[in-house]
Backbone as ProteinMPNN parsed JSONL, in Angstrom:
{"seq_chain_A": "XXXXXXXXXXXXXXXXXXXXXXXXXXXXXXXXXXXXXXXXXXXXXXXXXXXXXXXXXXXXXXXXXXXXXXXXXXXXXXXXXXXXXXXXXXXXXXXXXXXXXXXXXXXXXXXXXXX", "coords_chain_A": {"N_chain_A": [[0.838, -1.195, 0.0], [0.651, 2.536, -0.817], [1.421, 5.422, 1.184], [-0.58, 7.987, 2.063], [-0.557, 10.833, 0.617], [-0.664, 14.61, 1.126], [-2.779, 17.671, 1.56], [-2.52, 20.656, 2.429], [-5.545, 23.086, 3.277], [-7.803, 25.496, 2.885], [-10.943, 25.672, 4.027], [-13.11, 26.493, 2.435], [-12.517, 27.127, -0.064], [-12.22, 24.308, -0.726], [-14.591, 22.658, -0.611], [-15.61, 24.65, -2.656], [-14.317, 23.433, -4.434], [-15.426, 20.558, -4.49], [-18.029, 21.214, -5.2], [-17.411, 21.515, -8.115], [-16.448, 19.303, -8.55], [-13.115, 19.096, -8.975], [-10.534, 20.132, -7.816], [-8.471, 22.755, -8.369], [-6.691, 24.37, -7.184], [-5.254, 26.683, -4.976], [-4.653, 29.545, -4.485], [-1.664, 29.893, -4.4], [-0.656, 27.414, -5.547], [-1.96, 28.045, -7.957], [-0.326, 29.89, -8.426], [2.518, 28.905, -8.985], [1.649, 27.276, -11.084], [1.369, 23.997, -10.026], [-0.115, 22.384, -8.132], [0.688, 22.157, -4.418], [1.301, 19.039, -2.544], [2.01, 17.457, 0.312], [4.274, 15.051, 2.221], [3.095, 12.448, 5.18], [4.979, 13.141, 7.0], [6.353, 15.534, 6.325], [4.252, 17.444, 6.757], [3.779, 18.463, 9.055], [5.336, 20.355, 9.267], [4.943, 21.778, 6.708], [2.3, 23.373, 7.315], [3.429, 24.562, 9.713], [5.169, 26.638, 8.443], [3.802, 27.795, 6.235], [1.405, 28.231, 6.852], [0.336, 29.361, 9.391], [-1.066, 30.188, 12.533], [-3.543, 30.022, 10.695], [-7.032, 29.424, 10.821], [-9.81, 27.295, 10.042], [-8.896, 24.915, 8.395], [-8.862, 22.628, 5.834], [-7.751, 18.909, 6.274], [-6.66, 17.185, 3.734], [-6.453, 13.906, 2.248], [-4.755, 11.942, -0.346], [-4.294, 9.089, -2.187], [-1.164, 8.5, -3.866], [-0.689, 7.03, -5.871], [-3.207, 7.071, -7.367], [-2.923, 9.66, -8.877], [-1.497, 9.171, -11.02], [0.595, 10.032, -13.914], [0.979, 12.479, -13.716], [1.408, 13.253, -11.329], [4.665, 14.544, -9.835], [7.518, 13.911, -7.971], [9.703, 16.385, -6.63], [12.631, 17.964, -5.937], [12.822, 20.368, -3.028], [12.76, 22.43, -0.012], [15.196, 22.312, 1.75], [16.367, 20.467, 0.099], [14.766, 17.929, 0.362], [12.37, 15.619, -1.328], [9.296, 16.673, -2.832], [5.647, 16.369, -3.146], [4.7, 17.283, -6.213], [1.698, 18.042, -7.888], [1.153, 18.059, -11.224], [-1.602, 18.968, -12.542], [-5.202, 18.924, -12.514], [-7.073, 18.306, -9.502], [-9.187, 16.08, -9.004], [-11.761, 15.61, -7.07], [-12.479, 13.294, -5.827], [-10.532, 11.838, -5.446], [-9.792, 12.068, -3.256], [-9.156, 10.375, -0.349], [-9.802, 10.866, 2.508], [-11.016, 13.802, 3.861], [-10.476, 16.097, 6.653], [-11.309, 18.566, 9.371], [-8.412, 20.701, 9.881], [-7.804, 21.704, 12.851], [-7.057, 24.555, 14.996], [-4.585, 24.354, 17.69], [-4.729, 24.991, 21.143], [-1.933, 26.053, 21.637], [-1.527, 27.294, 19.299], [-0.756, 25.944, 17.473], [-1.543, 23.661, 14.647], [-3.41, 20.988, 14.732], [-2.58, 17.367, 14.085], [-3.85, 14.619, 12.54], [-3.572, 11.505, 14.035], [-1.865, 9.723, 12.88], [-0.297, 11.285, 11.323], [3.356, 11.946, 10.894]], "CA_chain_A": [[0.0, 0.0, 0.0], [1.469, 3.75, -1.079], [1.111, 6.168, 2.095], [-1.21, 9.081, 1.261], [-0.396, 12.44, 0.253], [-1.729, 15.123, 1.72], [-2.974, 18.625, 0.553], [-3.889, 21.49, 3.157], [-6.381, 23.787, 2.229], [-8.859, 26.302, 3.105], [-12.316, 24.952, 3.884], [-14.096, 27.274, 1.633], [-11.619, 26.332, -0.946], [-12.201, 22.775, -0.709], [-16.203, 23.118, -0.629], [-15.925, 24.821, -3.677], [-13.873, 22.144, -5.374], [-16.188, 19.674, -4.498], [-19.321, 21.258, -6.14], [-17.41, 21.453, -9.552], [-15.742, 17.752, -8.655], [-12.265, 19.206, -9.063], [-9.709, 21.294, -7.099], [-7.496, 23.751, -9.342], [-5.147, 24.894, -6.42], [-5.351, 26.96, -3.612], [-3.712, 30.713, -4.88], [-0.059, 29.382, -4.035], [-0.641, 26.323, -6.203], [-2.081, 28.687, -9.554], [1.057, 30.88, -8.972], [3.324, 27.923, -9.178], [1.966, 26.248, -11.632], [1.113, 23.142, -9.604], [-0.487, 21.909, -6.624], [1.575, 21.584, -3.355], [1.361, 18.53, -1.711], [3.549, 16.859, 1.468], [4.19, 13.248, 2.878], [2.758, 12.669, 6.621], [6.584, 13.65, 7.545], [6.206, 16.728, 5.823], [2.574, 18.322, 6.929], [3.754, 19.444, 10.117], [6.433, 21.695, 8.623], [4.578, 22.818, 6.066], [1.46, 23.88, 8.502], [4.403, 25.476, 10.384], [5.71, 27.439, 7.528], [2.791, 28.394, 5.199], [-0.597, 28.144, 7.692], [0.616, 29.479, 10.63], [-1.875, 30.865, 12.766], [-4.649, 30.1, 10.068], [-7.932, 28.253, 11.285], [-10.463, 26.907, 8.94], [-8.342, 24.749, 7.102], [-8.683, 21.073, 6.148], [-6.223, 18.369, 5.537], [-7.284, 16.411, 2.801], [-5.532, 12.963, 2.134], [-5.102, 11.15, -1.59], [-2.977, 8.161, -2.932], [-0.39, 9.259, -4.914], [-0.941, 6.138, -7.24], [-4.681, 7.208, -8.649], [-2.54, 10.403, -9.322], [-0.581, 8.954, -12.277], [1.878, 11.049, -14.182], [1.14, 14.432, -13.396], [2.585, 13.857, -9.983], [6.252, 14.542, -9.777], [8.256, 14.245, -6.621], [10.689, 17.474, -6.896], [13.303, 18.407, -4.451], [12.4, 22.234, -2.732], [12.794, 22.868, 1.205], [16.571, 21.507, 1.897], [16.689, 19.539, -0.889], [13.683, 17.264, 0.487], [11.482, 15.449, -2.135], [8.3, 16.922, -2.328], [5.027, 15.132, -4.048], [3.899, 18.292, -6.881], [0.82, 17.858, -8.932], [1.184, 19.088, -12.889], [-3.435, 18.685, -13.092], [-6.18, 19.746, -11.384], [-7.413, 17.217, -8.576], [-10.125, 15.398, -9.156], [-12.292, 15.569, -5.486], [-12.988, 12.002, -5.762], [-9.524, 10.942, -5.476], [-9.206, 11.888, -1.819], [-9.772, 9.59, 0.739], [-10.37, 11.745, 3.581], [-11.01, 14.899, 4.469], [-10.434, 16.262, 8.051], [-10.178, 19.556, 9.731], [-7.059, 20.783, 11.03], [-8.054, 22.794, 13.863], [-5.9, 25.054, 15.817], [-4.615, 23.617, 19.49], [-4.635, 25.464, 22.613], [-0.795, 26.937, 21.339], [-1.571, 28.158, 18.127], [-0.271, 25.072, 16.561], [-2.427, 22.797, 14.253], [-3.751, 19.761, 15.779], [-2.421, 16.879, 13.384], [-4.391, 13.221, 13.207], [-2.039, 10.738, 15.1], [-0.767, 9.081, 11.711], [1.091, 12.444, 10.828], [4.628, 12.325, 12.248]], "C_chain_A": [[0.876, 1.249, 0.0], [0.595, 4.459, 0.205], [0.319, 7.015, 1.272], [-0.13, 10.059, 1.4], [-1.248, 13.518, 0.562], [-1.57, 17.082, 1.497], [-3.41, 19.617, 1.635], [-3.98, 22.754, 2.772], [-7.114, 24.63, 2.96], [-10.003, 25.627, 3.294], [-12.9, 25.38, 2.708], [-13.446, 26.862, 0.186], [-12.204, 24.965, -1.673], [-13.474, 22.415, -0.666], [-16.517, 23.696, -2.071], [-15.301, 23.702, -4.784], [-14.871, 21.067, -5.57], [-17.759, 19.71, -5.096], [-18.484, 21.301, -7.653], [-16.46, 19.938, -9.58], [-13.811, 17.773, -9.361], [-12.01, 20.205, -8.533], [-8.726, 21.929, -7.886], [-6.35, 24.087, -8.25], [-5.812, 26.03, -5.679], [-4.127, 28.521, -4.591], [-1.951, 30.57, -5.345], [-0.227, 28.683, -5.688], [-0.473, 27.111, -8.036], [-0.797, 29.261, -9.682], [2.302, 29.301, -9.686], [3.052, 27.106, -10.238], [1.646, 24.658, -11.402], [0.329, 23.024, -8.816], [0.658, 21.079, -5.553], [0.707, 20.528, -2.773], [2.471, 18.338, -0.668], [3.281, 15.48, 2.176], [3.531, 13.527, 4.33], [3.885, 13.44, 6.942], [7.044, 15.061, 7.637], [5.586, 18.107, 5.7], [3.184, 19.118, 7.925], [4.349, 20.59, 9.832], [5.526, 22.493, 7.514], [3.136, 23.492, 6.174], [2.266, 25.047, 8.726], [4.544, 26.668, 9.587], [4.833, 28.266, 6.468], [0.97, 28.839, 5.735], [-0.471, 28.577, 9.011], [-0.323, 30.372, 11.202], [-3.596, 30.458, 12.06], [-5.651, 29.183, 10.137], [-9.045, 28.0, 10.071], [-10.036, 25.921, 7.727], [-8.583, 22.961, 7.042], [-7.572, 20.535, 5.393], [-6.936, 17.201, 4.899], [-6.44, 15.14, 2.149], [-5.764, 12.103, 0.707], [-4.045, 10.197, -1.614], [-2.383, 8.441, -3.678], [-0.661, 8.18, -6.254], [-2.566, 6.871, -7.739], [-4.109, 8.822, -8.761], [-1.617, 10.1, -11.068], [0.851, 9.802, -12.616], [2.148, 12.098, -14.337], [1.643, 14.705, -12.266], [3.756, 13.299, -10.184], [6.417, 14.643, -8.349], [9.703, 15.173, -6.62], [11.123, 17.84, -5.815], [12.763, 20.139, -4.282], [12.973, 22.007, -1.441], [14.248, 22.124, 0.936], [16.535, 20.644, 1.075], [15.492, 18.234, -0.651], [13.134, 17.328, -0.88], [10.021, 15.816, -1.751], [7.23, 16.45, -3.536], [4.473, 17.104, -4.504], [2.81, 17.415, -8.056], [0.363, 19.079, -9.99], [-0.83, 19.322, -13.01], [-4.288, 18.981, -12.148], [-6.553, 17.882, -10.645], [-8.407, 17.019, -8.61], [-10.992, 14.81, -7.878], [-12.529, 14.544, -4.823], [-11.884, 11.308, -5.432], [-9.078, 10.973, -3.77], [-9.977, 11.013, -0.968], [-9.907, 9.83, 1.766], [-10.144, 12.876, 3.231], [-11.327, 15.419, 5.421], [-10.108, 17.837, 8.507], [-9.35, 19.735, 10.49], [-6.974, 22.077, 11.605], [-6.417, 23.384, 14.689], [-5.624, 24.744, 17.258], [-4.337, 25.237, 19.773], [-3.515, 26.687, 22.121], [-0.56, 27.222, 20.391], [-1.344, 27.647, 16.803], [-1.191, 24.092, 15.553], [-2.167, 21.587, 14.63], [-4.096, 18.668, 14.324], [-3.259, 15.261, 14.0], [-2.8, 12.322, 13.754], [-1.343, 9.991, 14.304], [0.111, 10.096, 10.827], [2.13, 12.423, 11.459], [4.829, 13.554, 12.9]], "O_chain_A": [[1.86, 1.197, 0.738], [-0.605, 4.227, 0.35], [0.366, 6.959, 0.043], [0.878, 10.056, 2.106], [-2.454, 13.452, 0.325], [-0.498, 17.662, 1.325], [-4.611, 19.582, 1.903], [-3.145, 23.461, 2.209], [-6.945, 24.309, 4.136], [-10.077, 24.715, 2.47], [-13.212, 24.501, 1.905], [-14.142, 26.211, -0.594], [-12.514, 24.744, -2.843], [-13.376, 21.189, -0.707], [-17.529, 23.319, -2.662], [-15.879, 23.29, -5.789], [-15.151, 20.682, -6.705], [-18.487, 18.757, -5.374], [-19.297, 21.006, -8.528], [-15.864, 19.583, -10.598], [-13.304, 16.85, -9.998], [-12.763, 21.178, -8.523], [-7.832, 21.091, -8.006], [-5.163, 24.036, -8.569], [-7.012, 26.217, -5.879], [-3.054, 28.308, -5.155], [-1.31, 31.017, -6.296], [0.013, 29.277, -6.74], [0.388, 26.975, -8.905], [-0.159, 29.229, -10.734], [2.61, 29.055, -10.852], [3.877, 26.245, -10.544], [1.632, 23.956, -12.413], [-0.216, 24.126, -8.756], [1.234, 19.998, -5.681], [-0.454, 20.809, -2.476], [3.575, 18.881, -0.711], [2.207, 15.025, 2.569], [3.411, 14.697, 4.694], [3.62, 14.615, 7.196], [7.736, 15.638, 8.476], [5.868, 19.168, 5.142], [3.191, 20.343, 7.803], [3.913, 21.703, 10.127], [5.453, 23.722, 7.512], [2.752, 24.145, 5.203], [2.082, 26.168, 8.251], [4.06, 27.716, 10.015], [5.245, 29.309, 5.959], [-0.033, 29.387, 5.277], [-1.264, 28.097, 9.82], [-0.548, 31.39, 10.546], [-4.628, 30.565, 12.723], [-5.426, 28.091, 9.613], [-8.926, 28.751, 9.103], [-10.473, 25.934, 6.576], [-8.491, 22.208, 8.011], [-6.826, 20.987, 4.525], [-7.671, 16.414, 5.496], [-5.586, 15.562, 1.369], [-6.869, 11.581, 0.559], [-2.957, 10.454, -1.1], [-3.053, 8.818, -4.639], [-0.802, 8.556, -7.418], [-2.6, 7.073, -8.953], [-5.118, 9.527, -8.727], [-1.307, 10.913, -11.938], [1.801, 10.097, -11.891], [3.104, 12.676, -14.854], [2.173, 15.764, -11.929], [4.037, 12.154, -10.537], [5.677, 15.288, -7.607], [10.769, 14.558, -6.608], [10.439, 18.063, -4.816], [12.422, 20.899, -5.188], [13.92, 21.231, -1.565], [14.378, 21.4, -0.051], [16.809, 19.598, 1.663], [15.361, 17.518, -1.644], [13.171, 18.326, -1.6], [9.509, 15.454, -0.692], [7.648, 16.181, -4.663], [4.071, 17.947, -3.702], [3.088, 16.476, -8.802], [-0.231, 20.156, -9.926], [-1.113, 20.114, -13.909], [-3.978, 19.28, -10.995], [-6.354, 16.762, -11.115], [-9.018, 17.971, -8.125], [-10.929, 13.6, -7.663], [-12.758, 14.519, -3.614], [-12.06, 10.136, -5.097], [-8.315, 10.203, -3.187], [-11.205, 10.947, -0.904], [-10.257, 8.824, 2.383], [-9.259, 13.167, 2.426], [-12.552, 15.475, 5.531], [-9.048, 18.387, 8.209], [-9.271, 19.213, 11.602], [-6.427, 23.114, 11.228], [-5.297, 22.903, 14.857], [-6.562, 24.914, 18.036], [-3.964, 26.198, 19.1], [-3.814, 27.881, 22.117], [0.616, 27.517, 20.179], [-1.481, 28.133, 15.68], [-1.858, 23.552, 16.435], [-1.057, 21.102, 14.845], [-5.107, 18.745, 13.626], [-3.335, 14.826, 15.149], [-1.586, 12.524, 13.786], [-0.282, 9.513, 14.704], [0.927, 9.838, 9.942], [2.1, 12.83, 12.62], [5.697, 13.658, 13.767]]}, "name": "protein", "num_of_chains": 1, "seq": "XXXXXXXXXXXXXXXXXXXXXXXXXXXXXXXXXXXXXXXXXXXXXXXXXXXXXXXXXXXXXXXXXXXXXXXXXXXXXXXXXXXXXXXXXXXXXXXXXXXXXXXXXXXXXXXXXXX"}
């Protein structure tokens, strides 16, 4: 079994994806060109670094296999591989979606299979 991949997002965002049955990207994503994803390993940091503070957001989990060959794994942060998607996301392909509320210290409150 391939770990998921995981995508976080805006609620409102991710609400609207799901009435047109595809997600285009999240502002970041259109600039770039892609859609950011990150491994479990990877969420907390990039919470840390890009969502800090920001409540409303969910973390939305897909298989990288029913992604095919529009996802690339490209080095960025310290040379870390990171999972990018070249295509819009198809709403159906995630297998959860959860929100990732803010704890007590400001931090987002990850499920217990994120490292």
């Amino acid at each position: 079994m391939t770990s998921p991949i995981y995508k976080i997002v805006p609620a409102e965002l991710w609400r609207d994806a799901e009435r047109s049955g595809q997600f285009l990207g999240a502002p970041v994503d259109l600039a770039d060109g892609y859609i950011h994803f990150s491994t479990a390993r990877q969420a907390r940091e990039t919470a840390r670094r890009h969502f800090a503070g920001q409540d409303g957001l969910l973390l939305v989990a897909v298989d990288p296999a029913a992604l095919g060959a529009a996802l690339r794994w490209e080095p960025s942060r310290g040379g870390d591989l990171f999972p990018h998607l070249y295509a819009p996301l198809a709403t159906a392909a995630a297998s959860s979606v959860r929100p990732l509320p803010l704890g007590a210290d400001g931090a987002h409150v990850f499920p217990d299979e994120i490292a």
